[in-house]
Backbone atoms as SQL, in Angstrom:
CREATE TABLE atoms (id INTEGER PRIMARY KEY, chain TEXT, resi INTEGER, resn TEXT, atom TEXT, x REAL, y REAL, z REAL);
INSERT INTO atoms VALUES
  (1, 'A', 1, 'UNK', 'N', 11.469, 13.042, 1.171),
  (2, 'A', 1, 'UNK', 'CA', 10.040, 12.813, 1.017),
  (3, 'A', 1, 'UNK', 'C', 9.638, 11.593, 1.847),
  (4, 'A', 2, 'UNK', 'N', 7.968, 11.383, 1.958),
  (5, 'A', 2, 'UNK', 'CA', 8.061, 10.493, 3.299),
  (6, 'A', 2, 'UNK', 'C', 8.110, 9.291, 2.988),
  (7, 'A', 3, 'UNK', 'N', 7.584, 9.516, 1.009),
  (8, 'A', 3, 'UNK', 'CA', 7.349, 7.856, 0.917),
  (9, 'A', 3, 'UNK', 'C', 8.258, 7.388, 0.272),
  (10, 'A', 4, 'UNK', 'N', 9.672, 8.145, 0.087),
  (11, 'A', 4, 'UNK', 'CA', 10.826, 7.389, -0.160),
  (12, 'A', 4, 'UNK', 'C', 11.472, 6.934, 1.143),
  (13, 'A', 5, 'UNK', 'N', 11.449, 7.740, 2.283),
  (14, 'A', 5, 'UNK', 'CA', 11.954, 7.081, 3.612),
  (15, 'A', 5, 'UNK', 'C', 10.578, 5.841, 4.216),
  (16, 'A', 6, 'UNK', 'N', 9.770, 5.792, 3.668),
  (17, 'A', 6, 'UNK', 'CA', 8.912, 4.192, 4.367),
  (18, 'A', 6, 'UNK', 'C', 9.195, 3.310, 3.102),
  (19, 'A', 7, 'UNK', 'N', 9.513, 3.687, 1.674),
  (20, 'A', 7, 'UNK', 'CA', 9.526, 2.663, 0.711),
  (21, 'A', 7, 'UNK', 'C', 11.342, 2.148, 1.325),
  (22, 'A', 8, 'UNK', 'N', 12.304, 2.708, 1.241),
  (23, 'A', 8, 'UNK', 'CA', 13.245, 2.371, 1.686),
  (24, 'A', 8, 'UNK', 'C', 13.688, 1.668, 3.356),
  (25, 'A', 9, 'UNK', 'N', 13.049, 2.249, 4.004),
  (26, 'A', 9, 'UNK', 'CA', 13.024, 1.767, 5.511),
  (27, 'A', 9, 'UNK', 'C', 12.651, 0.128, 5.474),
  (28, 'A', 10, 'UNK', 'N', 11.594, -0.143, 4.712),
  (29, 'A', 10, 'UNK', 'CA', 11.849, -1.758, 5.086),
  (30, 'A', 10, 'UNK', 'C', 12.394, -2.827, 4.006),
  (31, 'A', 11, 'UNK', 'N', 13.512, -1.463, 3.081),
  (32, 'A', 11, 'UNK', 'CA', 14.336, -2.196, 1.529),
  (33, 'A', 11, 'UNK', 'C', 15.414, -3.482, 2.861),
  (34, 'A', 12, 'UNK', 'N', 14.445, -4.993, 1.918),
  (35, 'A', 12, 'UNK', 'CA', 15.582, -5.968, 2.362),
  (36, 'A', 12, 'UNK', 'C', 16.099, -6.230, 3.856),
  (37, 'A', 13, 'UNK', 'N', 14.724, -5.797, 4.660),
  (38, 'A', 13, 'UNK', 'CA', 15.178, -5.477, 5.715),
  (39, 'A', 13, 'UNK', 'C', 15.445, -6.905, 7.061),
  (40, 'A', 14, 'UNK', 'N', 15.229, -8.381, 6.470),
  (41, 'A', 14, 'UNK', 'CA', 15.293, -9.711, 6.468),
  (42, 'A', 14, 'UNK', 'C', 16.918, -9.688, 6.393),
  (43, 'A', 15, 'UNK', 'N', 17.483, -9.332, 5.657),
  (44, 'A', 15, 'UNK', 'CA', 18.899, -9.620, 5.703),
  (45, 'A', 15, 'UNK', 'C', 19.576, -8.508, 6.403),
  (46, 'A', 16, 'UNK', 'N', 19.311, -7.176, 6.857),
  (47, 'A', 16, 'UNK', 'CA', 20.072, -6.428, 7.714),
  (48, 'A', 16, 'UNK', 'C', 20.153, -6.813, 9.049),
  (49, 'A', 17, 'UNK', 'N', 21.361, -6.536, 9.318),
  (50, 'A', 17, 'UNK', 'CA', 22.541, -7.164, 10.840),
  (51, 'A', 17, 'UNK', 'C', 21.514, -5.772, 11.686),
  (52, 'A', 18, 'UNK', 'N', 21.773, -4.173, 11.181),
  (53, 'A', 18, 'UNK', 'CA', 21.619, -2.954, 12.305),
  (54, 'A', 18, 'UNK', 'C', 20.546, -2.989, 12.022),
  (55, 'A', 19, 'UNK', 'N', 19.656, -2.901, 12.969),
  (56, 'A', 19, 'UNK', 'CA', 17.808, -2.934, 12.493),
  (57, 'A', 19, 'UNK', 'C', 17.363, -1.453, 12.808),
  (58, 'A', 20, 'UNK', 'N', 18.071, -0.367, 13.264),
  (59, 'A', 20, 'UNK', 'CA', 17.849, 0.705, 13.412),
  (60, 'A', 20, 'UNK', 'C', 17.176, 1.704, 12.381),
  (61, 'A', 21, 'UNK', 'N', 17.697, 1.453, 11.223),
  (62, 'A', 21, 'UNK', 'CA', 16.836, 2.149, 10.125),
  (63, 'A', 21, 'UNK', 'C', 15.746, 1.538, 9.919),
  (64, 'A', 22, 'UNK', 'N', 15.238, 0.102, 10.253),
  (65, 'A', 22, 'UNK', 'CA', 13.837, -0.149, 10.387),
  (66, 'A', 22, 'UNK', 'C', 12.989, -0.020, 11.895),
  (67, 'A', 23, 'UNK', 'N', 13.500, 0.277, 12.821),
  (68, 'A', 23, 'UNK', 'CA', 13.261, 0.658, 14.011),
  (69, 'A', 23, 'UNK', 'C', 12.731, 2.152, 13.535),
  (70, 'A', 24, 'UNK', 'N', 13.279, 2.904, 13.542),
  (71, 'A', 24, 'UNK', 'CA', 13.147, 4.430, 12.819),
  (72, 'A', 24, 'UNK', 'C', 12.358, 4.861, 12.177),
  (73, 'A', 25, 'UNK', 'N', 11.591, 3.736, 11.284),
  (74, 'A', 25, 'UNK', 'CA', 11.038, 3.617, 9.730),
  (75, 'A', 25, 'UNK', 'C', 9.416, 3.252, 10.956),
  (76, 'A', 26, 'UNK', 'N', 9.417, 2.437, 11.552),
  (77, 'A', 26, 'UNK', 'CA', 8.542, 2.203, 12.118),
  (78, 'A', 26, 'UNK', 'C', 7.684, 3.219, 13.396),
  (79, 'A', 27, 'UNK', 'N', 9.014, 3.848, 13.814),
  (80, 'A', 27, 'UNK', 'CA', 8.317, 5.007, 14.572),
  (81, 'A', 27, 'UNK', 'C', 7.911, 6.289, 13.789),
  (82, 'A', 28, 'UNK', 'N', 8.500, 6.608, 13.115),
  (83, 'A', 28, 'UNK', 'CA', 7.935, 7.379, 11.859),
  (84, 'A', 28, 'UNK', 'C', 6.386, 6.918, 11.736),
  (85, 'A', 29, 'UNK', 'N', 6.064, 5.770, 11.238),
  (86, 'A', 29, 'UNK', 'CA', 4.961, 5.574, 10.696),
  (87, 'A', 29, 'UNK', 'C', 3.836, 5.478, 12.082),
  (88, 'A', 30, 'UNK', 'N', 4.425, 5.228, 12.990),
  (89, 'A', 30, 'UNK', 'CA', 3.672, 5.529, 14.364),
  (90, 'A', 30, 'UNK', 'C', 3.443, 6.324, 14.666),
  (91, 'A', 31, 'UNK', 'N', 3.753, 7.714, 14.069),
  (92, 'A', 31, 'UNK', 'CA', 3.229, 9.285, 14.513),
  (93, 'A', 31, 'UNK', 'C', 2.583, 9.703, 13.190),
  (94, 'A', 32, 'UNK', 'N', 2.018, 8.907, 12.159),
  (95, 'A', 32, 'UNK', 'CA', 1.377, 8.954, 11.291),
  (96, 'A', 32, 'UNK', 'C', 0.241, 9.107, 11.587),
  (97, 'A', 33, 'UNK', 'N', -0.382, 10.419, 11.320),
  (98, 'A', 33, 'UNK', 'CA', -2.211, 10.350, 11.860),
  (99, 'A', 33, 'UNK', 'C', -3.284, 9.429, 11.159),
  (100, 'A', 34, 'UNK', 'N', -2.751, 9.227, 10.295),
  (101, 'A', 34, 'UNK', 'CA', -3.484, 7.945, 9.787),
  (102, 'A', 34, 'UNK', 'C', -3.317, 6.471, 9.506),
  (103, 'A', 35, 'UNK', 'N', -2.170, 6.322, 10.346),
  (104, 'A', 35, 'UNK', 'CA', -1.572, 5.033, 10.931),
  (105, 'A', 35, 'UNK', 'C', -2.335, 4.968, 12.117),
  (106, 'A', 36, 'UNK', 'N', -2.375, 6.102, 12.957),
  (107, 'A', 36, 'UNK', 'CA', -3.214, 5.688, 14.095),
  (108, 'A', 36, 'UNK', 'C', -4.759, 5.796, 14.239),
  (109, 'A', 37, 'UNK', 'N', -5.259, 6.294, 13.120),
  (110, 'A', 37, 'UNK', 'CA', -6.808, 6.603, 12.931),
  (111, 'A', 37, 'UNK', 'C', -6.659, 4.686, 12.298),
  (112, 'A', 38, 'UNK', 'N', -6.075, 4.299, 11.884),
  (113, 'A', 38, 'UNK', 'CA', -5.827, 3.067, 11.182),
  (114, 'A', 38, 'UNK', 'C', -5.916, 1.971, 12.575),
  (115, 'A', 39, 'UNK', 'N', -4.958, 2.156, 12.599),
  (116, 'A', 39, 'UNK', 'CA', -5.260, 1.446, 14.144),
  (117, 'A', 39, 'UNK', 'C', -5.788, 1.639, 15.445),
  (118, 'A', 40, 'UNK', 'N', -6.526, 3.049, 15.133),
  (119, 'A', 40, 'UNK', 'CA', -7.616, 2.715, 16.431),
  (120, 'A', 40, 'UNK', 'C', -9.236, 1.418, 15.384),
  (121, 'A', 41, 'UNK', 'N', -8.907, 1.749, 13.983),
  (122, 'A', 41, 'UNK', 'CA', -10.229, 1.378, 13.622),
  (123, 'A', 41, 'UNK', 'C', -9.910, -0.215, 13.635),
  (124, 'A', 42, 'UNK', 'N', -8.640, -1.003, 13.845),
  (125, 'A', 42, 'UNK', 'CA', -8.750, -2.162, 13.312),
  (126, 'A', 42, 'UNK', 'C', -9.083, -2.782, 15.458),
  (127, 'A', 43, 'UNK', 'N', -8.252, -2.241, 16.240),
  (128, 'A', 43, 'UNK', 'CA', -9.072, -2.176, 18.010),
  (129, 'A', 43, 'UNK', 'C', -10.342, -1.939, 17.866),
  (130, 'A', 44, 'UNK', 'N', -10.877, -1.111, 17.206),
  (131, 'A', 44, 'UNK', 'CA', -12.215, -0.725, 17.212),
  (132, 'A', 44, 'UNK', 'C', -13.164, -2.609, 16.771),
  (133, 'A', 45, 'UNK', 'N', -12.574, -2.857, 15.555),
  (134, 'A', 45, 'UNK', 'CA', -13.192, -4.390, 15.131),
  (135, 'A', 45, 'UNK', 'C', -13.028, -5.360, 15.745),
  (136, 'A', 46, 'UNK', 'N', -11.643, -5.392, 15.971),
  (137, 'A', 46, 'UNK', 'CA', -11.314, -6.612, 16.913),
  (138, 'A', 46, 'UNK', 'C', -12.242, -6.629, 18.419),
  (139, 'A', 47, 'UNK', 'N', -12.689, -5.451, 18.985),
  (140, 'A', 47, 'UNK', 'CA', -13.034, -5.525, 20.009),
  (141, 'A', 47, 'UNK', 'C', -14.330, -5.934, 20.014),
  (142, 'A', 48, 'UNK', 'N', -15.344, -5.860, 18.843),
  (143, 'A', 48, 'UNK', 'CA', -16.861, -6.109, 18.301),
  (144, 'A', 48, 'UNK', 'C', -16.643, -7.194, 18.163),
  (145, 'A', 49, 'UNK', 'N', -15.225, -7.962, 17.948),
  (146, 'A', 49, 'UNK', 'CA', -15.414, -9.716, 17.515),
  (147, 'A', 49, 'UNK', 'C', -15.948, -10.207, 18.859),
  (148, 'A', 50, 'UNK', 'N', -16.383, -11.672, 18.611),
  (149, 'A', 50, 'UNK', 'CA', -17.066, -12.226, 19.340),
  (150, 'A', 50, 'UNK', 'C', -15.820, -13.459, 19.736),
  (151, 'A', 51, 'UNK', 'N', -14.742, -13.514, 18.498),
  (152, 'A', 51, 'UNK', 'CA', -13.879, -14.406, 18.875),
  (153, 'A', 51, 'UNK', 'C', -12.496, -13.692, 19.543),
  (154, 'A', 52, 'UNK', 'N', -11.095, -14.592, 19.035),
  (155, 'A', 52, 'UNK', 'CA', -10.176, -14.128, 19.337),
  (156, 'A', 52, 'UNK', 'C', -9.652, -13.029, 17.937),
  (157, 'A', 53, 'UNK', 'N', -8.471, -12.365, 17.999),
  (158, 'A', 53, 'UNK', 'CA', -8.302, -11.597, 17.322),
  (159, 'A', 53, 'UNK', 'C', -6.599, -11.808, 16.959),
  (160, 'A', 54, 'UNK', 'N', -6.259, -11.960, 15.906),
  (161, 'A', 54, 'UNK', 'CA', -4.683, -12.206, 16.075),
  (162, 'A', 54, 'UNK', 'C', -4.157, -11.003, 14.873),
  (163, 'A', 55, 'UNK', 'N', -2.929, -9.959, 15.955),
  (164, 'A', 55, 'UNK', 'CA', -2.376, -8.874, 14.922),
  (165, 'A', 55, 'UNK', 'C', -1.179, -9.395, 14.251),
  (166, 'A', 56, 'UNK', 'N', -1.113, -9.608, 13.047),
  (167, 'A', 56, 'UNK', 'CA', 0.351, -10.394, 12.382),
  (168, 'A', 56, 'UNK', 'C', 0.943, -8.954, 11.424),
  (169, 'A', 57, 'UNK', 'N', 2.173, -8.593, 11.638),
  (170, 'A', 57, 'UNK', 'CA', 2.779, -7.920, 10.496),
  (171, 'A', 57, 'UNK', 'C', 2.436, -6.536, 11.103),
  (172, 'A', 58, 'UNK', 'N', 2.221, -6.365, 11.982),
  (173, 'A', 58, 'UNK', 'CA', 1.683, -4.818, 12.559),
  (174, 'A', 58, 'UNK', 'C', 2.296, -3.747, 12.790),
  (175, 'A', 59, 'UNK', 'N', 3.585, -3.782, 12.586),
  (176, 'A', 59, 'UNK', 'CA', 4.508, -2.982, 13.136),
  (177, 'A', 59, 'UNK', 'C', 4.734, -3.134, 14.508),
  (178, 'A', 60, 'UNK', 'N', 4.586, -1.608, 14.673),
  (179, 'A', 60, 'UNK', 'CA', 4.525, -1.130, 16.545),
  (180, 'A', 60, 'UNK', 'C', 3.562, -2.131, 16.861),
  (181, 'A', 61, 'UNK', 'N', 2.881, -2.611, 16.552),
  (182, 'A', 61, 'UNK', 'CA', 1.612, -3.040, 17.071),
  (183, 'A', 61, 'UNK', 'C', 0.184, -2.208, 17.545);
């Protein structure tokens, strides 16, 4: 199921040496259609700012 592989993908993932199962976990969620309807809308705001814009914690980015 998908949301036991994204709840697990980033279990403790500060102390893992192979980062591949969070590498994995993250492209997964990057072919998410509403990861990317998600992040066209947060480009969409940032681009209406008038200032700078800083992405923290974003994944893929």
């Amino acid at each position: 199921m998908a949301v036991d592989y994204l709840a697990d993908g980033f279990r403790l993932v500060d102390s893992q040496l192979d980062i591949a199962k969070f590498a994995a976990c993250l492209a997964f969620m990057d072919g998410l259609p509403s990861f990317s309807m998600y992040k066209s809308y947060v480009c969409e705001v940032a681009a209406r700012s008038s200032g700078p814009s800083l992405d923290v914690g974003c994944g893929l980015g």
